[in-house]
C-alpha positions as CSV (number, residue, x, y, z in Angstrom):
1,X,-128.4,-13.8,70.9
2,X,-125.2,-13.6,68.6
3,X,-123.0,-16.4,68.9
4,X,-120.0,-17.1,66.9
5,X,-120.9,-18.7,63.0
6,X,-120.6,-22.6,62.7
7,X,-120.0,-23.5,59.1
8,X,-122.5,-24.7,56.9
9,X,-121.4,-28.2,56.8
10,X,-121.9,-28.2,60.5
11,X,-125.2,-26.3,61.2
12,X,-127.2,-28.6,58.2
13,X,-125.9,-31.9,60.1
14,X,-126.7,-30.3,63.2
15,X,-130.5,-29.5,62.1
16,X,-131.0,-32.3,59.8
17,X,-129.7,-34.7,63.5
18,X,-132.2,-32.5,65.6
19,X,-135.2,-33.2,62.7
20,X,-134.6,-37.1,62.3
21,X,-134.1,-37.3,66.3
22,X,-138.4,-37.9,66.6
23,X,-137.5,-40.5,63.3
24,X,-134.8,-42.8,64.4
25,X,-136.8,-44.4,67.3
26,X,-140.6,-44.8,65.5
27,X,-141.4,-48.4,66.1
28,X,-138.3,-49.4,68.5
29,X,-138.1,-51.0,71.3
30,X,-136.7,-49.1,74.5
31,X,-136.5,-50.1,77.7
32,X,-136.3,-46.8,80.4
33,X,-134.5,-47.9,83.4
34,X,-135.2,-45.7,85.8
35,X,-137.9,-44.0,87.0
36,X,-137.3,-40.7,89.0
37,X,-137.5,-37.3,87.0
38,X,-135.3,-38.1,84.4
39,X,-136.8,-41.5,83.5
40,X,-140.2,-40.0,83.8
41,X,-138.9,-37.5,80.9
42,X,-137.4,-39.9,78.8
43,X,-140.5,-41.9,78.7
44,X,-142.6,-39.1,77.0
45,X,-140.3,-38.0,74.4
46,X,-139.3,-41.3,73.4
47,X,-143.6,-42.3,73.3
48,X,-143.7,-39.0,71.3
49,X,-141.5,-40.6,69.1
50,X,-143.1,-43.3,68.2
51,X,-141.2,-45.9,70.6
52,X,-142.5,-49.1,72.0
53,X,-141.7,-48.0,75.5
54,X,-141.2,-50.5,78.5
55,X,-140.3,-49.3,82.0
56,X,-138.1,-50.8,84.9
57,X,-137.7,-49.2,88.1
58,X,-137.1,-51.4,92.0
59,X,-139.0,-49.8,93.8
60,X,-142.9,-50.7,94.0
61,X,-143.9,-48.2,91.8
62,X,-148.0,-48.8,91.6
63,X,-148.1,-47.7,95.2
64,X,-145.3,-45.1,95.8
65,X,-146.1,-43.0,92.9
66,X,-149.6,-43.6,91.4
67,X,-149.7,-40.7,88.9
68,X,-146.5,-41.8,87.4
69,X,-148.3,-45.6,87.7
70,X,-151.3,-43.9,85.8
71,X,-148.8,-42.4,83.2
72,X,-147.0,-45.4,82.8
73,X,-150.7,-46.9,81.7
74,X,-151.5,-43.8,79.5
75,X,-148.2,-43.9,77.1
76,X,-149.6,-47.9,76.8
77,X,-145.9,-48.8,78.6
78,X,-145.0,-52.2,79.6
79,X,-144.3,-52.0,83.2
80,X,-141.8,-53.9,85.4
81,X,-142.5,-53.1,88.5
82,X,-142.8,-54.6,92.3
83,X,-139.6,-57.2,91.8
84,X,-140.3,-57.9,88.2
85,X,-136.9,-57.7,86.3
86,X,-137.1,-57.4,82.4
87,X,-135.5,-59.8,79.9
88,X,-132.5,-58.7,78.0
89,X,-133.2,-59.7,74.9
90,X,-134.9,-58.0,72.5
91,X,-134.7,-54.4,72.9
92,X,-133.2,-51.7,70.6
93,X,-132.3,-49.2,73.3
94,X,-131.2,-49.2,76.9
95,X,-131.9,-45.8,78.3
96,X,-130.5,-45.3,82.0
97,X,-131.4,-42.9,84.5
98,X,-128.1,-41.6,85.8
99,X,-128.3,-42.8,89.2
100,X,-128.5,-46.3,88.1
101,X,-125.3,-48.2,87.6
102,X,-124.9,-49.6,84.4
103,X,-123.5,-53.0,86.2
104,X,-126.6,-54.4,86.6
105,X,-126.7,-58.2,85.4
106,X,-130.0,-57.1,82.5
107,X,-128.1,-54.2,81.6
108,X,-125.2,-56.3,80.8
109,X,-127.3,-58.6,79.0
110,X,-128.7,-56.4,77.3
111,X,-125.8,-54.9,75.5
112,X,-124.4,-57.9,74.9
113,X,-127.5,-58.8,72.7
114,X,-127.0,-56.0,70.7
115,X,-128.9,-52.9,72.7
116,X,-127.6,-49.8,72.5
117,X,-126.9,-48.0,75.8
118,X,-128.4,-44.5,76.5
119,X,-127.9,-42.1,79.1
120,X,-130.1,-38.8,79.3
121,X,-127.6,-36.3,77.5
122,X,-127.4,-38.2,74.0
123,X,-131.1,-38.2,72.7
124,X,-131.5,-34.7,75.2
125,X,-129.1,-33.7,72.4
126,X,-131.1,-35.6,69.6
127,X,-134.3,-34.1,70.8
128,X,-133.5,-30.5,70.9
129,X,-134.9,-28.2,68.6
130,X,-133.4,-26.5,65.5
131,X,-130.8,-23.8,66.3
132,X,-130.0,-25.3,69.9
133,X,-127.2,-24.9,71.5
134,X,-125.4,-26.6,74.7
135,X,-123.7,-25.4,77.4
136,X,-122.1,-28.4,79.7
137,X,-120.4,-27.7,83.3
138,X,-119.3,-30.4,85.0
139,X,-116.3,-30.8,87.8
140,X,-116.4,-32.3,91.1
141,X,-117.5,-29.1,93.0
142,X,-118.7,-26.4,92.4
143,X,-121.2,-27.3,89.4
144,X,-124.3,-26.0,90.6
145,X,-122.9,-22.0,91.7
146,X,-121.2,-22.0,88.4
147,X,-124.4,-23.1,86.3
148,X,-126.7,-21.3,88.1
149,X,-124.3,-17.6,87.5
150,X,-123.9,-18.7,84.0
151,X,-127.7,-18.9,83.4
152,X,-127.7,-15.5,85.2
153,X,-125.3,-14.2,82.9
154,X,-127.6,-15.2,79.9
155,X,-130.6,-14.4,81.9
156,X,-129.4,-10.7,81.8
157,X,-128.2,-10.7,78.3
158,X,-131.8,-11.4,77.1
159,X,-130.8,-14.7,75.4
160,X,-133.5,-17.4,74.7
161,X,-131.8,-20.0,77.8
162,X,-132.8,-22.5,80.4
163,X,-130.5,-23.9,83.4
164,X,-131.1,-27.6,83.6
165,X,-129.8,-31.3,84.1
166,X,-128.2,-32.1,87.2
167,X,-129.2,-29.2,89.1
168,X,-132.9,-29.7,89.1
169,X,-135.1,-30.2,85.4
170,X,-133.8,-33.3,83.9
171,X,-132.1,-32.0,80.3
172,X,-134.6,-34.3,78.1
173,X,-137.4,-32.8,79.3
174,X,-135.7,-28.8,78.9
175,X,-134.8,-30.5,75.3
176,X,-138.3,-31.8,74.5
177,X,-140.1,-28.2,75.6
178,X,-137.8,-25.9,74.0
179,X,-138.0,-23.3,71.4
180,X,-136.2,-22.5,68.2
181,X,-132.5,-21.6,69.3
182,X,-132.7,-22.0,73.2
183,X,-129.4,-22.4,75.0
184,X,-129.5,-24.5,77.6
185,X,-126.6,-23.9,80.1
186,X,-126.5,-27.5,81.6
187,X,-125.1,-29.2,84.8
188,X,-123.7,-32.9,83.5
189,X,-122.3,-35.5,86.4
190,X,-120.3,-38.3,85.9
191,X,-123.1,-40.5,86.3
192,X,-124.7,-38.7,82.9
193,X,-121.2,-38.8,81.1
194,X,-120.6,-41.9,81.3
195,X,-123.0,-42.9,79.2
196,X,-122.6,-40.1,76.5
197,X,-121.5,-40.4,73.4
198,X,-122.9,-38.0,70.8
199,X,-123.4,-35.3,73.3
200,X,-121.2,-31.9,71.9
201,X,-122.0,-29.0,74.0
202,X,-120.6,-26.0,72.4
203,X,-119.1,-24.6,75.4
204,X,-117.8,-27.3,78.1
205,X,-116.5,-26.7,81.3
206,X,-114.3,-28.9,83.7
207,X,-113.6,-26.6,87.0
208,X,-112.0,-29.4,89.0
209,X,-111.3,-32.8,89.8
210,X,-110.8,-34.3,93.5
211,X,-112.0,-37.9,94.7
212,X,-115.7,-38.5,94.5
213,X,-117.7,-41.5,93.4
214,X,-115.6,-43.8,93.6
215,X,-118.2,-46.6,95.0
216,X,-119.5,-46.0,91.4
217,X,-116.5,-45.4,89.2
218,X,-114.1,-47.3,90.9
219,X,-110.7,-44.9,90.6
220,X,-109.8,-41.6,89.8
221,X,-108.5,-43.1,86.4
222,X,-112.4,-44.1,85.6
223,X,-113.8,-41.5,87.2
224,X,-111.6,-38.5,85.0
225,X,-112.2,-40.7,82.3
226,X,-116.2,-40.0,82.6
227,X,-115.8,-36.2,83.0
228,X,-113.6,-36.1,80.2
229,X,-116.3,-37.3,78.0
230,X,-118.1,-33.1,78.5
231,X,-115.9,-32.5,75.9
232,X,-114.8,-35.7,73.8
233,X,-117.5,-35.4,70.8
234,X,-116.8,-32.0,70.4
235,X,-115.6,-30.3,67.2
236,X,-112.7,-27.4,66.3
237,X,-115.0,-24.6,66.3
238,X,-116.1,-25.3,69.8
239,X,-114.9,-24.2,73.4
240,X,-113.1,-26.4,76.5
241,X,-113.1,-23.9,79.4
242,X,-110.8,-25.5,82.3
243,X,-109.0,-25.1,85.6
244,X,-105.1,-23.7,84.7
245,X,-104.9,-24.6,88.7
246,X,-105.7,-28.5,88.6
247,X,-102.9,-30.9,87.3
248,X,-105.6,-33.6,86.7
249,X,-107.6,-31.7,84.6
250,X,-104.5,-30.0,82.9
251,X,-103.9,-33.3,81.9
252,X,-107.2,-34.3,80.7
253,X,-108.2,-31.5,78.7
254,X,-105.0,-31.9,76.3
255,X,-106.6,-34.4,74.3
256,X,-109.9,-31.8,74.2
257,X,-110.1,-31.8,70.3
258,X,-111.4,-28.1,70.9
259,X,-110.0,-24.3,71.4
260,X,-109.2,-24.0,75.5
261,X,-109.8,-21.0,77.5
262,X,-108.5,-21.5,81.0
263,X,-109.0,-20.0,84.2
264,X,-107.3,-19.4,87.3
265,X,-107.1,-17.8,91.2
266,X,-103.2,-18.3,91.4
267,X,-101.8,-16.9,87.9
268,X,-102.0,-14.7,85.3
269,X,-102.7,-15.9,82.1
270,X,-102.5,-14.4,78.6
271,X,-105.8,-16.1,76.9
272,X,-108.2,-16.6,80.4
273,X,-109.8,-15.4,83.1
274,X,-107.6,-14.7,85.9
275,X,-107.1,-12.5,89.1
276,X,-104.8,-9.6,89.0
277,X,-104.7,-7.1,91.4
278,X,-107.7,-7.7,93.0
279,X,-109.7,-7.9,89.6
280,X,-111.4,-10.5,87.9
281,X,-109.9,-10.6,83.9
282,X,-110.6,-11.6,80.8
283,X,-107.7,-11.5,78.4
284,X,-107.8,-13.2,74.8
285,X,-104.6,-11.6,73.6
286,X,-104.6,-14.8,71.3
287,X,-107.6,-14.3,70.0
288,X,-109.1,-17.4,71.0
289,X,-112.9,-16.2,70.6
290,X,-113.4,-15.1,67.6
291,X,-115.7,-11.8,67.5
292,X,-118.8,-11.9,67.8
293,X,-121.4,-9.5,66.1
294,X,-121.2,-6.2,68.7
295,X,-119.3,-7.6,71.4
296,X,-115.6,-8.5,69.8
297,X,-112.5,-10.3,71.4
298,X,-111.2,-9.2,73.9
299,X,-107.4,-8.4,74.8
300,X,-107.7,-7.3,78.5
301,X,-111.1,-6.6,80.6
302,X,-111.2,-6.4,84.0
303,X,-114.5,-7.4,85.0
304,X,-115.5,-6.9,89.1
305,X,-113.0,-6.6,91.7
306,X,-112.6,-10.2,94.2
307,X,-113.9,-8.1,97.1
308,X,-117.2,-6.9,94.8
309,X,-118.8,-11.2,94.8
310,X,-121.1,-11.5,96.7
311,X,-120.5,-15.3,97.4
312,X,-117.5,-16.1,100.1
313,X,-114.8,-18.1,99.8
314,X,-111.9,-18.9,97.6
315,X,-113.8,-21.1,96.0
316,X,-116.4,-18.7,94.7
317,X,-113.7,-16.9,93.2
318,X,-113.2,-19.4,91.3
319,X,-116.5,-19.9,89.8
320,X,-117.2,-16.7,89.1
321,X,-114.3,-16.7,87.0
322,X,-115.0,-20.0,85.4
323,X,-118.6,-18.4,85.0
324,X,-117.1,-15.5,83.3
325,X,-114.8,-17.3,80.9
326,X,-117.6,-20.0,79.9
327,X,-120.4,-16.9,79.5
328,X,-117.3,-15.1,76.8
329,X,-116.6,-18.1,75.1
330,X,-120.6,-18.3,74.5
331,X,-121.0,-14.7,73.2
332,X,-121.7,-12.2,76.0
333,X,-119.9,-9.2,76.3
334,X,-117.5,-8.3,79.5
335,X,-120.0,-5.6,80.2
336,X,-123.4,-7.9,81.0
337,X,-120.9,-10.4,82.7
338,X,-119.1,-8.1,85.4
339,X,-122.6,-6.4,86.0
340,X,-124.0,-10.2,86.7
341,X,-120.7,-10.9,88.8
342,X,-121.3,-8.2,90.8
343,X,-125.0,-8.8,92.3
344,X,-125.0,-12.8,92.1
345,X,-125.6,-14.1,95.9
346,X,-124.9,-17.3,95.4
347,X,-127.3,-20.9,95.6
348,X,-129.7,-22.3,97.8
349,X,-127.8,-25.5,99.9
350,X,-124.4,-23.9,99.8
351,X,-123.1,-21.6,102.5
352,X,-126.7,-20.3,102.9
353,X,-127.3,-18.6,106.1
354,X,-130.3,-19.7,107.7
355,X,-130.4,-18.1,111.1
356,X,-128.2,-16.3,114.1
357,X,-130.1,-17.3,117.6
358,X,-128.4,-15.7,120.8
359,X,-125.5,-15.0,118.5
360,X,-124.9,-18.2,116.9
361,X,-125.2,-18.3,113.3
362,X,-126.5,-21.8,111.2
363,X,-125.2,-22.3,108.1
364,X,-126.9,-24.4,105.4
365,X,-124.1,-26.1,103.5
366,X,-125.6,-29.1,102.7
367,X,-124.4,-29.0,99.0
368,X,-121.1,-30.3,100.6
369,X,-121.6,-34.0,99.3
370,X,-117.6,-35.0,99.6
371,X,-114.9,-33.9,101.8
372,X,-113.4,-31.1,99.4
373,X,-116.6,-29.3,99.3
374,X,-116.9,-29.5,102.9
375,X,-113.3,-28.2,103.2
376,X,-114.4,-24.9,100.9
377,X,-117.0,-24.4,103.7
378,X,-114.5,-24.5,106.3
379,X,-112.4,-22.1,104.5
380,X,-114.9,-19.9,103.7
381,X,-116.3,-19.8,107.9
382,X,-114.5,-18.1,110.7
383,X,-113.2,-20.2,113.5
384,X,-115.6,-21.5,116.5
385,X,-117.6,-24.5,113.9
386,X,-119.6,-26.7,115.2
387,X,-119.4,-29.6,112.3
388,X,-122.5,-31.7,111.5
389,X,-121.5,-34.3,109.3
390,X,-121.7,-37.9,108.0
391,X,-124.0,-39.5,105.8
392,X,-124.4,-42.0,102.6
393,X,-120.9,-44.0,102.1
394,X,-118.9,-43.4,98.6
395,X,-116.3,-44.7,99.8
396,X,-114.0,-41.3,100.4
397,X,-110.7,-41.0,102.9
398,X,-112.0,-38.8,105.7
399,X,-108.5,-38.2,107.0
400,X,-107.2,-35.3,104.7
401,X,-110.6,-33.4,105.4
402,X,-110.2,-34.0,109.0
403,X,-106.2,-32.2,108.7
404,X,-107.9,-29.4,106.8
405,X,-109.9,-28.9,110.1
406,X,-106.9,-26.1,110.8
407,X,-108.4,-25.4,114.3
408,X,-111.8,-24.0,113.1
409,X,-113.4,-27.5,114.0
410,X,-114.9,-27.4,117.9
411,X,-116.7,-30.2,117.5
412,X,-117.8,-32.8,115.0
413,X,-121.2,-34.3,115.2
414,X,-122.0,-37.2,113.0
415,X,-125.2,-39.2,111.7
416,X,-125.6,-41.4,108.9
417,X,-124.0,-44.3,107.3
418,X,-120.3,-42.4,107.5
419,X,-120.3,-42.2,110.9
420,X,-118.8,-44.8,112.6
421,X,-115.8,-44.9,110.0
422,X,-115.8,-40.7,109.9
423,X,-115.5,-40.9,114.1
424,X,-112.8,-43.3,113.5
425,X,-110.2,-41.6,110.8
426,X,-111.2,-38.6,112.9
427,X,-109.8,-40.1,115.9
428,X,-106.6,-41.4,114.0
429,X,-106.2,-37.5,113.0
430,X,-106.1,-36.8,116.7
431,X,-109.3,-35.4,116.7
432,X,-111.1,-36.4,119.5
433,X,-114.5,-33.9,120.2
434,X,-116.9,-36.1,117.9
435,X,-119.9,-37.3,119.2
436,X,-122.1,-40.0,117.0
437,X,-126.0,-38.6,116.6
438,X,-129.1,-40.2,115.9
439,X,-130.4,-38.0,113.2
440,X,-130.4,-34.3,112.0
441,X,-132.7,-33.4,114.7
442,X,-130.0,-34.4,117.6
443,X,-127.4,-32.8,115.7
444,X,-128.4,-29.8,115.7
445,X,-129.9,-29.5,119.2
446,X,-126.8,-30.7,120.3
447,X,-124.5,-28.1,118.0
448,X,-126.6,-25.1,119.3
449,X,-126.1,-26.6,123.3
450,X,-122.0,-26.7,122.5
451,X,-121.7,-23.3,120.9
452,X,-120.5,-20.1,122.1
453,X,-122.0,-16.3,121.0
454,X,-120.4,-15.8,117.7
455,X,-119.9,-19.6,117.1
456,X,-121.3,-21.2,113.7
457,X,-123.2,-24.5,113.3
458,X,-122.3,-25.5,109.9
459,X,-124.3,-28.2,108.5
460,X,-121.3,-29.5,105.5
461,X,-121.9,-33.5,105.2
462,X,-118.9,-34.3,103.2
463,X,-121.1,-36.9,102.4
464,X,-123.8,-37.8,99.9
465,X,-127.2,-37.5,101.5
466,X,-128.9,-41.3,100.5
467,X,-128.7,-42.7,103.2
468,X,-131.3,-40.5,105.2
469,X,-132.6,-38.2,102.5
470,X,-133.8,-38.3,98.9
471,X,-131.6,-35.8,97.8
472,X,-129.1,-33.3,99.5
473,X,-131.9,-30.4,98.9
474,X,-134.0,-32.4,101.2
475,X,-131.4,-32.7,103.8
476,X,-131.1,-29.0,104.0
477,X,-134.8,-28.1,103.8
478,X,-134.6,-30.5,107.1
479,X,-132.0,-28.1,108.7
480,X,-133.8,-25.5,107.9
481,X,-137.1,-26.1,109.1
482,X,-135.2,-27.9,112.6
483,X,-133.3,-24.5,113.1
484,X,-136.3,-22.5,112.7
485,X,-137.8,-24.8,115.5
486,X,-134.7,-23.5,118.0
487,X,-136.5,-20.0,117.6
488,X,-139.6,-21.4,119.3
């Protein structure tokens, strides 16, 4: 894989940082906080390293995961399990899963004592081998479609890559297997940025900004803030791909210390990725990318007409072309990206069809985690929806989604934590054909009873899936498996 030429300067910090990661913790205390995938992973490579590793999790660990119990035992681990809450003094290094708010009273402590605070991107970063390089794509939607066409992209162009973080192997663990010069095209949250400091992906990517999270972050203001840090350690040499379309991150991404190559559905640009015509481009009349070995700048490429994707929906047009724009920015040529533009169908858990019984179709959009995800999906679907929504509170305003309804909406069927405030703000909207379920089950019994031939139950929570599930994934296996019990 050619990319473009860091300087020397940068390239010998870079490897002698990547060498001395194993080093810097030998002997320290660190305290993983945290104990789903990403904690698991942290604990090994910082026991490879020579840490004296202590683990915190609430849950009671011993008996609702005994292998990781065992592994906990094998690394030599001081556990803090079944109510028992760590001191804060003492410790070197805090290092926090990134579900796990950093309010908590130890955590606080802790720092306060002098620990440093850690998420999973920093010694990810520090742990990577030699020659590594970073890809980060974060926004509020539209994350996982991008990364997972991006890693396609590379995935065709024969480069040495791995799609992880947030959208399924936790980034420490990618880091800590990895070979000599692996680009790992990674999915960062707000959760994981938040706590990142060092962490200089090569190519970042912010595709949008809308409320989310703000049980966590508080406000927008906090929340930007923590997306904004995909590209705050980066250098001049390095790439800031962005939304042209999004005010907020407009406004964000002029402090990006590095080059910006935008992209949008709306406009044409002269240095971006843009729609004309019909056509996905790629124009760098400015010369932004500098040329790499065989492939070369660009002025103007058109790359895969809009009707060509083979993911629906607005939306999808726009991550194909923020796919396209971060995939140029990291060295592939127009040629490998339209060809991957072109036969991409799109992710598991986002407008997936599942099934069309006696001519109504289910749709698996469980992805949808906040209401303008969920709106995408309504865009994206024809008229005649049968809405099952509602699940783990973040605190979002139901209303706007509710407006966005623009008739398609027959009926809204509810379950989860959300539901009693979602049936309300529906109500105020005027929208009055909601009925409160039990559970997935009764949600989609009842969907498939209300529906007409050519009608579409669209599973698009608008919520995060806590509350009921582990993890949205699990939510949508569960449709799955309930739909394919209609069939019986």
């Amino acid at each position: 894989m050619n990319r473009e030429k860091i300087t020397k300067k940068e390239n010998k910090d870079r490897e002698i940082g990547r060498r001395m990661a194993g080093r810097i913790y030998e002997g320290k205390r660190v305290l993983i906080v945290g104990m789903g995938k990403s904690g698991a992973a942290a604990m090994k490579a910082f026991a490879s390293a020579g840490a004296e590793i202590a683990v915190f999790d609430s849950k009671d660990m011993e008996w609702n995961d005994r292998e990781l119990f065992e592994r906990v035992g094998e690394i030599g681990a001081v556990p803090y399990f079944n109510g028992k809450v760590p001191p804060h003094e003492g410790w070197d290094y805090i290092v926090k899963s990134p579900g796990v708010p950093p309010t908590l009273p130890f955590i606080a402590a802790a720092v306060e004592c002098g620990a440093v605070l850690m998420g999973d991107l920093d010694p990810a970063y520090q742990f990577a081998p030699e020659g590594a390089v970073f890809i980060a794509i974060t926004g509020t939607n539209g994350k996982t479609t991008t990364t997972t066409l991006v890693g396609e992209i590379y995935k065709n162009a024969g480069a040495v890559s791995v799609v992880t973080g947030n959208i399924g192997t936790p980034v420490i663990e990618s880091a800590v297997k990895a070979a000599y010069g692996t680009i790992f095209v990674t999915e960062v949250s707000s959760f994981q940025l938040e706590d990142s400091r060092e962490f200089s992906p090569k190519v970042a990517a912010l595709l949008n900004l809308t409320p989310d999270h703000l049980d966590r972050h508080g406000t927008m203001e906090s929340y930007g803030a923590a997306k904004a840090r995909v590209f705050a350690a980066q250098g001049a040499g390095d790439y800031i791909v962005y939304n042209a379309d999004d005010e907020l991150v407009c406004g964000l991404v002029k402090s990006a210390p590095s080059k910006a190559f935008p992209f949008s559905r709306t406009k044409e640009l002269e240095t971006g990725a843009f729609v004309k015509d019909g056509m996905i481009v790629l124009a760098d009349s400015e010369a932004v990318v500098k040329k790499y070995k065989g492939v070369g700048s660009c002025e103007t490429t058109a790359l895969a007409a809009v009707g060509e994707l083979r993911i629906p929906g607005a939306h999808n047009v726009e991550n194909a072309l923020a796919a396209a724009a971060i995939a140029y920015c990291g060295g592939i040529s127009p040629k490998v990206i339209a060809s991957t533009l072109k036969c991409f169908k799109g992710v598991e858990h986002r407008m997936e069809h599942v099934a069309t019984i006696d001519g109504v179709r289910f749709v698996n959009d469980s992805k949808g985690t906040n209401p303008d995800a969920s709106t995408k999906a309504i865009e994206a679907s024809d008229a005649g929806i049968l809405l099952i929504a509602g699940g783990y509170d973040k605190q979002s305003d139901f209303r706007p989604f509710v407006r966005g309804f623009g008739g398609k909406v027959k009926h809204l069927l509810l379950m989860g934590a959300t539901a009693e405030r979602f049936k309300s703000e529906a109500e105020q909207e005027g929208f009055t054909d909601v009925t409160l379920c039990e559970d997935m089950g009764a949600c989609v019994r009842l969907g498939f009873e209300l529906a007409e031939r050519g009608d579409t139950v669209l599973l698009s929570p608008a919520s995060a899936s806590w509350d009921m599930y582990s993890c949205f994934e699990e939510r949508g296996e569960h449709f799955k498996e309930i739909v394919e019990g209609l069939r019986r």
